[in-house]
MDTraj code that builds the backbone (N, CA, C; nanometers):
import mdtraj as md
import numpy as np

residues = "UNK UNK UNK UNK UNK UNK UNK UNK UNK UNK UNK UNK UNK UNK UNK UNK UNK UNK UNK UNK UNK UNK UNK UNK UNK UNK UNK UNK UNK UNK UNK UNK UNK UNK UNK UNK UNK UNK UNK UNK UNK UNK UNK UNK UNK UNK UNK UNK UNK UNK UNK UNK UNK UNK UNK UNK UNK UNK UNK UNK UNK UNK UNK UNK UNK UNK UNK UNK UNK UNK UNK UNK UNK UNK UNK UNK UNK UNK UNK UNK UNK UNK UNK UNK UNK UNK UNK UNK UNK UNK UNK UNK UNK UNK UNK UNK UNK UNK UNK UNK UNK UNK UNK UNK UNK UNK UNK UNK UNK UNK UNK UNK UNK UNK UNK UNK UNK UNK UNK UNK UNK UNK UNK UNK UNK UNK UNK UNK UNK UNK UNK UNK UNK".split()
xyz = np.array([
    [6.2384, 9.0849, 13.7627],
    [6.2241, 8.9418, 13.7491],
    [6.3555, 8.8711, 13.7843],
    [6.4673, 8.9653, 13.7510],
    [6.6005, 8.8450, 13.7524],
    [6.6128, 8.8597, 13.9243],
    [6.6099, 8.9509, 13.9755],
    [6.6017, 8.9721, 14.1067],
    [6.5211, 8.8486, 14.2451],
    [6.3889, 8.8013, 14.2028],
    [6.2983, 8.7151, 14.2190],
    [6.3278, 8.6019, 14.1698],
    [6.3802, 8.5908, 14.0886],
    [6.4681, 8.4314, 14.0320],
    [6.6147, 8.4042, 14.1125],
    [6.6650, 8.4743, 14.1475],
    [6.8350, 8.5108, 14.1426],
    [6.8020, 8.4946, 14.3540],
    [6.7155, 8.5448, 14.4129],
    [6.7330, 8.5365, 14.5535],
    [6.5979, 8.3729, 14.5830],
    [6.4912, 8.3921, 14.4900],
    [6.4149, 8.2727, 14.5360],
    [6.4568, 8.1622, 14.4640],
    [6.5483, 8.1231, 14.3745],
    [6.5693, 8.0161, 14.3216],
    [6.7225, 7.9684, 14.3410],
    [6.7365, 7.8303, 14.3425],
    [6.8783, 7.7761, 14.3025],
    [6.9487, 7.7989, 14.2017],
    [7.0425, 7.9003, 14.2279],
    [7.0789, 7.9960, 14.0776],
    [7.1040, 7.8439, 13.9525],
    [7.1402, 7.7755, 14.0465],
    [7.2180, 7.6405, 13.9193],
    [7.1057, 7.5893, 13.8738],
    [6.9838, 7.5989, 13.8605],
    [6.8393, 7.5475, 13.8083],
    [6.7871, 7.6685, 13.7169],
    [6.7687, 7.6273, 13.5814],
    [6.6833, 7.7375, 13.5014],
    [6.5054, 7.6542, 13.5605],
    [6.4623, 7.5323, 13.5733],
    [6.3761, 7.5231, 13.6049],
    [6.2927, 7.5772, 13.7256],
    [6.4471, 7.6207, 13.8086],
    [6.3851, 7.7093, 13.9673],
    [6.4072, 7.8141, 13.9360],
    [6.4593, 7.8874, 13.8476],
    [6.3980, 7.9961, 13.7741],
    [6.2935, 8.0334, 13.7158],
    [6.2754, 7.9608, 13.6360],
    [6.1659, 7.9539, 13.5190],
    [6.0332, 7.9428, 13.6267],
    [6.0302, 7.8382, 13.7311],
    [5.8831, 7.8226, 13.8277],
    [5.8555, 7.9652, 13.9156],
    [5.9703, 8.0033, 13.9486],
    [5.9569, 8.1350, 14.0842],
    [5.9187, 8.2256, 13.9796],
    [6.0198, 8.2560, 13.8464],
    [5.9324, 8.3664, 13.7533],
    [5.7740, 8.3353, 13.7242],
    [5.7344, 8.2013, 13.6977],
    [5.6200, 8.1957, 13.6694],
    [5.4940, 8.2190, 13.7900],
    [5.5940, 8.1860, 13.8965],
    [5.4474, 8.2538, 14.0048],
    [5.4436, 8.3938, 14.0276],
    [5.5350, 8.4680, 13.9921],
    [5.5451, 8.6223, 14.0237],
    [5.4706, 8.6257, 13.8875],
    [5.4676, 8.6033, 13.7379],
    [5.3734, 8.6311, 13.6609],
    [5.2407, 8.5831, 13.6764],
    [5.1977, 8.4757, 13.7590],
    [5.0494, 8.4279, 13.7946],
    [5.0173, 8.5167, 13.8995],
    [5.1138, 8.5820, 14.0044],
    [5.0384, 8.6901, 14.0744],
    [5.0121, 8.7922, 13.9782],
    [5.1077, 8.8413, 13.9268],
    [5.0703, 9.0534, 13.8149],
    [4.9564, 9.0093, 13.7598],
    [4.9052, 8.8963, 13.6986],
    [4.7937, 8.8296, 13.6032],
    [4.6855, 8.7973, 13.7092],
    [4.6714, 8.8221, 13.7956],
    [4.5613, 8.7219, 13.8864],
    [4.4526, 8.8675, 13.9210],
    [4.4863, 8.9593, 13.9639],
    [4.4202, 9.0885, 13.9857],
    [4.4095, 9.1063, 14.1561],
    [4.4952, 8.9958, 14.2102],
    [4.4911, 8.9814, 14.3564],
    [4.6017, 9.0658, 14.4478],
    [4.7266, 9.0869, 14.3514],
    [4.8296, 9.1312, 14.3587],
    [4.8566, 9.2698, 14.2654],
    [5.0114, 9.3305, 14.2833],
    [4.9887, 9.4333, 14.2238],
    [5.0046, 9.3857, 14.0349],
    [4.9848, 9.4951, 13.9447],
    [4.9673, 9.4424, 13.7971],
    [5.1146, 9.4676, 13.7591],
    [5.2194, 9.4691, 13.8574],
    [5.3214, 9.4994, 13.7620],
    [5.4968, 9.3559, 13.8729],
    [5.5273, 9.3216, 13.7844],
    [5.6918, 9.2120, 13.8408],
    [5.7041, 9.3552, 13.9040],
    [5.7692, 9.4602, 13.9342],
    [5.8173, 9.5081, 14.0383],
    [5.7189, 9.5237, 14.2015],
    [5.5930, 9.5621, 14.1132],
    [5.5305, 9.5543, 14.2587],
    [5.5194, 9.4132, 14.3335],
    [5.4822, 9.3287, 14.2161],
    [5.5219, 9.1769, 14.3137],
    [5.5517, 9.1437, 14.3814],
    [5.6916, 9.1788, 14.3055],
    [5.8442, 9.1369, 14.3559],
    [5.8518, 9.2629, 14.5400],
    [5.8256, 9.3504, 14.5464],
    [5.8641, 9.4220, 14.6158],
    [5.7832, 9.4027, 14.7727],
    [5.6688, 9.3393, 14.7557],
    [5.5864, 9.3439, 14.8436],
    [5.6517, 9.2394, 14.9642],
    [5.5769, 9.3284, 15.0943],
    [5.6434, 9.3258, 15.2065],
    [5.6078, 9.1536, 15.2711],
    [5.6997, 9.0705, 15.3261],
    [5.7187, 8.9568, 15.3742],
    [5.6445, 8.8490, 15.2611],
    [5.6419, 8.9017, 15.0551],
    [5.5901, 8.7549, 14.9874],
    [5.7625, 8.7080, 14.9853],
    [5.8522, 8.7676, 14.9450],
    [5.9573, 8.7571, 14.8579],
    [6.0648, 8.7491, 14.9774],
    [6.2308, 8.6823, 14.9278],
    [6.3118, 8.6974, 14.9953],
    [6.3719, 8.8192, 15.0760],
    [6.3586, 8.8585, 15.1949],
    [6.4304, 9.0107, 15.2696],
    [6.5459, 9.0590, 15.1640],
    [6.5051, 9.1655, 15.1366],
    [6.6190, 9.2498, 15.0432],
    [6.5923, 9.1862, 14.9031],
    [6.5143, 9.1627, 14.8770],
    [6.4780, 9.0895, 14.7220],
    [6.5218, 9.2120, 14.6158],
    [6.4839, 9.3288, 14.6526],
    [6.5111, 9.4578, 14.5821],
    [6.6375, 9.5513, 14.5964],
    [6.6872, 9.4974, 14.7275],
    [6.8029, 9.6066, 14.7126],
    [6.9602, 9.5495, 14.7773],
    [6.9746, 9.3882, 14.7858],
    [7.0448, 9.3253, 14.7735],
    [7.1164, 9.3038, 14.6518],
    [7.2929, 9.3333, 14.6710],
    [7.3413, 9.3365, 14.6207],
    [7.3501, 9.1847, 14.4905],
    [7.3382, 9.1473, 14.4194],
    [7.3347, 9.0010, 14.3240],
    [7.4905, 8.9644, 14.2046],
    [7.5135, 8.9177, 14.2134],
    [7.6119, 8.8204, 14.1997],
    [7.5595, 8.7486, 14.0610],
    [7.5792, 8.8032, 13.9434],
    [7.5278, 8.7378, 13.8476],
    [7.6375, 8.6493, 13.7548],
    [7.7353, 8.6532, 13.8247],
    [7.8155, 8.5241, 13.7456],
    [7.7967, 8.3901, 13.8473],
    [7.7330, 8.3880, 13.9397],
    [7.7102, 8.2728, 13.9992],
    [7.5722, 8.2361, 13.9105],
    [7.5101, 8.2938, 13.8268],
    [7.3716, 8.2701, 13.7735],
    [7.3570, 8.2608, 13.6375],
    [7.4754, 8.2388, 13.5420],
    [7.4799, 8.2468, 13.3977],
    [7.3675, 8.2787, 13.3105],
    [7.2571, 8.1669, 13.3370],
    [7.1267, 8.1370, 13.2876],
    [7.0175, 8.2329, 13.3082],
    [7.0694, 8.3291, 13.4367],
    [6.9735, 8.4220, 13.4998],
    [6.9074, 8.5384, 13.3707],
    [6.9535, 8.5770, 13.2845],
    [6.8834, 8.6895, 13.1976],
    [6.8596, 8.6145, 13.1336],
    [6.8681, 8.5036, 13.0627],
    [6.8325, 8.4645, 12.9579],
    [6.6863, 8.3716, 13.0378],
    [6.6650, 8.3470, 13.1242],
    [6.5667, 8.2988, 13.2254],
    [6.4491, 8.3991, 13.2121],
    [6.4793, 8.5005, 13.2756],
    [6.4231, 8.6313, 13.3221],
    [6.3351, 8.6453, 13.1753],
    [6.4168, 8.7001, 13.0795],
    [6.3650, 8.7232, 12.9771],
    [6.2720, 8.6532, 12.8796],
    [6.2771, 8.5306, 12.9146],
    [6.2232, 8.4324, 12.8639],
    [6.0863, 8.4364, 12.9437],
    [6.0841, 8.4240, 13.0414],
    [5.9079, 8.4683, 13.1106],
    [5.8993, 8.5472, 13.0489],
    [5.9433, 8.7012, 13.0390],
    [5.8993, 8.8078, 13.0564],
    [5.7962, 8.8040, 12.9180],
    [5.8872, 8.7464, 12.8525],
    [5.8206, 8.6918, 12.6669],
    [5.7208, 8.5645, 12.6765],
    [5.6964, 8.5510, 12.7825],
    [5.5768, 8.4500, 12.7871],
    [5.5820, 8.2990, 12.8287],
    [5.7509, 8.2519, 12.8707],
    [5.7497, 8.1773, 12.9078],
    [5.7455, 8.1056, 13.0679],
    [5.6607, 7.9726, 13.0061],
    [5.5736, 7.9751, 13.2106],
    [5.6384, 7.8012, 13.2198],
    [5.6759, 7.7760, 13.3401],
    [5.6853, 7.6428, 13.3370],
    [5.5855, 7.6040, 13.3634],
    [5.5596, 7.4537, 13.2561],
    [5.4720, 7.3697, 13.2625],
    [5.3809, 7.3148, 13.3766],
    [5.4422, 7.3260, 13.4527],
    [5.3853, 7.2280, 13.5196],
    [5.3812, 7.2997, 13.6685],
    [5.4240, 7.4333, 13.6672],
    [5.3526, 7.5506, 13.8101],
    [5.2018, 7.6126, 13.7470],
    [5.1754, 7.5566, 13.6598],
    [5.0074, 7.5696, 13.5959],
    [4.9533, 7.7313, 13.6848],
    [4.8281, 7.7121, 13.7791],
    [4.8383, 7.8268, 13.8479],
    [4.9116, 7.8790, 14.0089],
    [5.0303, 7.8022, 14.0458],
    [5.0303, 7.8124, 14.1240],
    [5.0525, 7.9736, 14.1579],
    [5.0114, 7.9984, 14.2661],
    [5.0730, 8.1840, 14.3159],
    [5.1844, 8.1472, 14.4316],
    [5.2334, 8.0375, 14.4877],
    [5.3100, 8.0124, 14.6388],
    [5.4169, 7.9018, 14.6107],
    [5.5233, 7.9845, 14.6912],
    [5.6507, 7.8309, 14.6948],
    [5.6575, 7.8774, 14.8022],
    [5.7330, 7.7915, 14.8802],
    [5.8579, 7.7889, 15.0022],
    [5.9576, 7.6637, 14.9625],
    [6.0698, 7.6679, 15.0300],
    [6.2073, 7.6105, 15.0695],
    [6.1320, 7.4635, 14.9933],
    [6.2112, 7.3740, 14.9935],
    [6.1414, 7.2295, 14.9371],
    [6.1163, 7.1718, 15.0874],
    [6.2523, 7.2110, 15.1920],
    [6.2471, 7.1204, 15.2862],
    [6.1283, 7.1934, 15.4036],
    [6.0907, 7.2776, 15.3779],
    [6.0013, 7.3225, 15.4986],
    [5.8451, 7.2483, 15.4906],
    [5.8325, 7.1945, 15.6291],
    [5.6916, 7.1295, 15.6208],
    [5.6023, 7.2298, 15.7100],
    [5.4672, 7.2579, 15.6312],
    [5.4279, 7.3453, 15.6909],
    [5.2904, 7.2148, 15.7280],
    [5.1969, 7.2890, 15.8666],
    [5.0984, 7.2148, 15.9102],
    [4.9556, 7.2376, 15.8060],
    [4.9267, 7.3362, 15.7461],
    [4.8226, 7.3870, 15.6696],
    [4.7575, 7.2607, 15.5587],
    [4.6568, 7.3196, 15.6080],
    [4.5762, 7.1912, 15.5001],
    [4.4860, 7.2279, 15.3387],
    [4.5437, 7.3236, 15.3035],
    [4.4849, 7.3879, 15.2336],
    [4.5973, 7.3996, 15.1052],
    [4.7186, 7.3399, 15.1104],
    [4.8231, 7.4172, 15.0312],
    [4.8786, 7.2454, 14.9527],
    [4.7829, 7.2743, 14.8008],
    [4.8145, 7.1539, 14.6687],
    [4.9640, 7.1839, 14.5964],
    [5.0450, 7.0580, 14.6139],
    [5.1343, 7.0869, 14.5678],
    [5.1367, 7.0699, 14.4338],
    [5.2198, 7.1360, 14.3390],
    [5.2175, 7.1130, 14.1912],
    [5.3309, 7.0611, 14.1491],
    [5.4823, 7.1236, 14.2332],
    [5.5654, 7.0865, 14.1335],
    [5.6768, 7.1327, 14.2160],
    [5.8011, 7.0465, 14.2694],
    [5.9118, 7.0678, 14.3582],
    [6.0344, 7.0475, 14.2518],
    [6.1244, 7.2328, 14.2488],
    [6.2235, 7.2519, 14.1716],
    [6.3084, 7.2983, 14.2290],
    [6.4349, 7.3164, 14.1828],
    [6.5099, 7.4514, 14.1917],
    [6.5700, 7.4828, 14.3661],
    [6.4919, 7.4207, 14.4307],
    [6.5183, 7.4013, 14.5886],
    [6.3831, 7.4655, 14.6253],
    [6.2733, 7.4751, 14.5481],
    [6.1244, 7.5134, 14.6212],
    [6.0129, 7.3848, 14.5554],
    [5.9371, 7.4233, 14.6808],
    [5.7914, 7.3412, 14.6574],
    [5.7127, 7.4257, 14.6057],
    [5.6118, 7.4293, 14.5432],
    [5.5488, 7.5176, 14.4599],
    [5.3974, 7.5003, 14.4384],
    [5.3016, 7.5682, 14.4708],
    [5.1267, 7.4872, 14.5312],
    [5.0592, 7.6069, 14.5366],
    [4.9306, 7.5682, 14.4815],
    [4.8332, 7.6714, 14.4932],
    [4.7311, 7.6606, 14.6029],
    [4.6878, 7.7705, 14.6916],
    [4.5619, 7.7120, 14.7961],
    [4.4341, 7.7396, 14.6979],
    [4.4016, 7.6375, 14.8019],
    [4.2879, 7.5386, 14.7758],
    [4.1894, 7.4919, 14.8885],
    [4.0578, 7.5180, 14.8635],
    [3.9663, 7.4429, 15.0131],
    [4.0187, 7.3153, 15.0496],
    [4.0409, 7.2626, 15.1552],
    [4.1225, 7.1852, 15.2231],
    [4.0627, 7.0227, 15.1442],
    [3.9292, 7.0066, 15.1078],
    [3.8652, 6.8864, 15.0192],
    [3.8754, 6.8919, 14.8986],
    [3.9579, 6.9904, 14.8420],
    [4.0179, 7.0163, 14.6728],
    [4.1576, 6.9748, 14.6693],
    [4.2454, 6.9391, 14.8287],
    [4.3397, 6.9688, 14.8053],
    [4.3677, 6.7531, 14.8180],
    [4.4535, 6.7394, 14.6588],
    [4.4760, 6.5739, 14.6290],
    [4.6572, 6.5603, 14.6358],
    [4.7283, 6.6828, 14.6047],
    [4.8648, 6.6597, 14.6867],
    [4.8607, 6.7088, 14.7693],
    [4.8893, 6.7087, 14.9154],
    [4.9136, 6.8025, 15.0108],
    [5.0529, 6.8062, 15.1089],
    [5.1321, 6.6798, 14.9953],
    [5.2988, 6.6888, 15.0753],
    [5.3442, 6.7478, 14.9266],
    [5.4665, 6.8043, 14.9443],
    [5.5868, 6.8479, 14.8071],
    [5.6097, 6.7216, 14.7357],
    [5.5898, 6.7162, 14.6139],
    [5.6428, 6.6446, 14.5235],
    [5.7944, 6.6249, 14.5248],
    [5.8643, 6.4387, 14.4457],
    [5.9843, 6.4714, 14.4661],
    [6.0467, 6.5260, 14.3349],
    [6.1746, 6.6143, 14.3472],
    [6.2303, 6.7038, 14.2706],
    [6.2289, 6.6685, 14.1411],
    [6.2178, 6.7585, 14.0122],
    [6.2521, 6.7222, 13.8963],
    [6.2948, 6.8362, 13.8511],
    [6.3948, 6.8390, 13.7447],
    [6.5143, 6.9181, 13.6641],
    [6.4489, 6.8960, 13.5316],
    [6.5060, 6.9878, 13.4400],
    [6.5508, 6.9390, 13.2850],
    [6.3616, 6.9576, 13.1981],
    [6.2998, 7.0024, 13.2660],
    [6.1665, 7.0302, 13.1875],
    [6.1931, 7.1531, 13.1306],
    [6.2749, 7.2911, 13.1688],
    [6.2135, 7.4224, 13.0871],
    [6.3181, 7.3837, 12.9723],
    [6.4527, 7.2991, 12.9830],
    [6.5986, 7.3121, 12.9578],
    [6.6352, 7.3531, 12.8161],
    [6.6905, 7.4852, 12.8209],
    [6.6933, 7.5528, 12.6545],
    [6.8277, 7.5345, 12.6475],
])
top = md.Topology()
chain = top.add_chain()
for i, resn in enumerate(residues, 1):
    res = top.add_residue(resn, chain, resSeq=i)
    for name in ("N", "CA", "C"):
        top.add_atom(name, md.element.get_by_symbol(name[0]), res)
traj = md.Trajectory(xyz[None], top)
């Protein structure tokens, strides 16, 4: 988990922590993906290149275990509800299918959806300070 927080999130955001952990726990929980944060995390082109065996830098990330651990014990941010998908905040993709929920941490964060379900379909603008322990 700290691995998946620490390369997909803005280490200086526990909230872009707290959202990227919570979609790697809405995949292990969904039955679509594998049932375990390492297989998640490991699978080929979801996660950042070298997500697993890149070296990490955890004094640039203070918040990072105490993050990590805090999903692992059940905590989900609010407001990534079910999403399973982020990318970059700034990347615009053409797809019409992809509801946004909630832009943190330096990601957009959205679940797909049939393209007439979908009522956000640009990134929300950024918000901080919701998981903040």
């Amino acid at each position: 988990m700290e691995r998946a927080m620490y390369f997909e999130s803005n280490r200086s955001s526990r909230d872009g922590m707290v959202a990227v952990g919570s979609v790697v726990m809405n995949r292990v929980e969904s039955g679509k993906y594998p049932h375990s944060v390492c297989g998640v995390v490991s699978q080929r082109k979801q996660f950042a290149p070298g997500v697993m065996n890149k070296r990490m830098n955890t004094r640039t990330a203070p918040k990072l275990r105490e993050a990590a651990q805090s999903v692992l014990e059940g905590e989900r941010h609010p407001l990534v509800g079910n999403a399973q998908f982020f990318h970059t905040a700034t990347y615009r993709a053409s797809y019409n299918n992809m509801h946004y929920v909630l832009t943190t941490g330096g990601n957009a964060f959205y679940e797909r959806r049939d393209a007439d379900l979908v009522t956000q379909p640009t990134p929300l603008p950024p918000i901080e300070g919701i998981t903040g322990k």
